[in-house]
C-alpha positions as CSV (number, residue, x, y, z in Angstrom):
1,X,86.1,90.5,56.6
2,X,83.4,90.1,58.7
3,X,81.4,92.6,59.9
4,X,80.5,93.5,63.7
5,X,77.1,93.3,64.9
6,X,75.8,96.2,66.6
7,X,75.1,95.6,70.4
8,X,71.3,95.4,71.2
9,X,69.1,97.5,73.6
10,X,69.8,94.9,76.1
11,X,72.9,94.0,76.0
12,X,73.3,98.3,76.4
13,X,71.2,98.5,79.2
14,X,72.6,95.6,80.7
15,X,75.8,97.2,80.0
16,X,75.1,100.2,81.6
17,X,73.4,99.4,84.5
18,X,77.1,97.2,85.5
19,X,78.7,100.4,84.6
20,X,76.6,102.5,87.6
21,X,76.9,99.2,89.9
22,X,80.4,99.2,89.5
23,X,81.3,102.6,89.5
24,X,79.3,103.2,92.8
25,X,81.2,100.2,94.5
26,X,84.5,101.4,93.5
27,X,83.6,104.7,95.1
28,X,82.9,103.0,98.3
29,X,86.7,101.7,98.8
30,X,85.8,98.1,100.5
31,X,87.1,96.0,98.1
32,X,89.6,95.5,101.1
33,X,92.4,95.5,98.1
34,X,94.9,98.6,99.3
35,X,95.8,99.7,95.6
36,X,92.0,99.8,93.9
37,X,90.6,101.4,97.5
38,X,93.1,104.6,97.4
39,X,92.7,104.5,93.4
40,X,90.6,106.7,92.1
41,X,88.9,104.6,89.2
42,X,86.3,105.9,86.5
43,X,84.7,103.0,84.5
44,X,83.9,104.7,81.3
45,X,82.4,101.8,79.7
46,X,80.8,98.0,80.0
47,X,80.4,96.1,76.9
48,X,78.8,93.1,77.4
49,X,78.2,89.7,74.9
50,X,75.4,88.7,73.0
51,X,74.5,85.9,75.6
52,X,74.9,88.1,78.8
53,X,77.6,85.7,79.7
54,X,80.9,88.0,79.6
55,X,81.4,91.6,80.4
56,X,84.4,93.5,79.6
57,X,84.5,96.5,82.1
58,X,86.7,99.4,80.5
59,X,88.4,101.6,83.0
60,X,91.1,104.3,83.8
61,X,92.5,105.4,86.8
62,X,92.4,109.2,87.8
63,X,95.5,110.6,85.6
64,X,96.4,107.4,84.2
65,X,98.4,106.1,87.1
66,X,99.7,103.1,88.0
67,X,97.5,101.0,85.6
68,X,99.0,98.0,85.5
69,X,98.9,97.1,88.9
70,X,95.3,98.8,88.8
71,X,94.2,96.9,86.3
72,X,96.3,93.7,88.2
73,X,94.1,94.0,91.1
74,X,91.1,94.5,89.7
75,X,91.6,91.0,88.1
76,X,92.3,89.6,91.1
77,X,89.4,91.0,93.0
78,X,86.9,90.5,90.0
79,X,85.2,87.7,92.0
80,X,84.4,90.2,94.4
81,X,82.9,93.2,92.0
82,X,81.0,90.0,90.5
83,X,79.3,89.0,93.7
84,X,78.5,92.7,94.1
85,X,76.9,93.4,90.7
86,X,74.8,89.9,91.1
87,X,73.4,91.6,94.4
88,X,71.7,94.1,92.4
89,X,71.4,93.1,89.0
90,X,68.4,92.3,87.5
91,X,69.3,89.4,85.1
92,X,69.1,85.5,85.9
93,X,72.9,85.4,85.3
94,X,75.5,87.5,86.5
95,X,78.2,88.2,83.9
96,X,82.0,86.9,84.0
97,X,84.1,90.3,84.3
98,X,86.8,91.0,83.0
99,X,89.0,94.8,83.2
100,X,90.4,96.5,80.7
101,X,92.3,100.0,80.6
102,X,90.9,102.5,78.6
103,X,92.6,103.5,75.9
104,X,90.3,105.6,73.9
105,X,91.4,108.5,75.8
106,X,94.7,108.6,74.3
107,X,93.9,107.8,71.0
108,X,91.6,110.9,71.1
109,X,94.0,112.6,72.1
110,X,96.8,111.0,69.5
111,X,94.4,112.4,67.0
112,X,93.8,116.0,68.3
113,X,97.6,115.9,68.0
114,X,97.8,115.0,64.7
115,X,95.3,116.9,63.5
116,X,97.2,120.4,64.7
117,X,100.4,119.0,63.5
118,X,102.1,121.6,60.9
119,X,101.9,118.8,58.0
120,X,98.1,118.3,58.7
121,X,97.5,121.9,58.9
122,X,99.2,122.7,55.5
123,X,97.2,120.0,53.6
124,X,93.6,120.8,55.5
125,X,94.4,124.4,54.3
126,X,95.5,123.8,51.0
127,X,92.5,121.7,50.2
């Protein structure tokens, strides 16, 4: 098994600084796509690889709705959130980017559930 390298201090501040990029220009709503521009979209994360090549933008629409066809036109219009982050963007290279729900939300909260579960409780209690 091999083990994953932790990201460096660029590749998180290059990470982050899509992130704000992003999030701002999905809160302007002139992506002129109907479905992302009503949406409202949080992007919780941008992990971005070793080369500064490809970013994978991690978001979630406001209670989870409709994110498939979120996500679906986000991929579509991903040439136009590029041209955006390359205006201000401090790199040489502008990133490829690529959406992704996040799902980390509801694994956290898959987990808080299990945890409070009767079974869980007996055998934290017992210990």
């Amino acid at each position: 098994m091999v083990k994953a390298k932790a990201p460096s201090q660029r590749q998180l501040r290059v990470g982050e600084e899509i992130r704000h990029i992003l999030a701002e220009v999905l809160s302007r709503g002139l992506s002129g796509d109907e479905i992302i521009d009503s949406a409202s979209i949080t992007v919780s994360e941008v992990r971005i690889s070793p080369d500064l090549m490809n970013a994978t933008v991690y978001v979630l629409p406001l209670g989870g709705l409709h994110v498939p066809e979120i996500l679906k036109a986000l991929k579509e219009k991903s040439w136009y959130f590029r041209k955006e982050v390359a205006r201000k963007l401090t790199t040489r290279v502008t990133p490829r980017l690529v959406f992704q729900a996040d799902l980390s939300f509801d694994e956290a909260d898959r987990i808080e559930k299990l945890l409070k579960s009767p079974k869980v409780k007996k055998d934290v209690e017992g210990a």
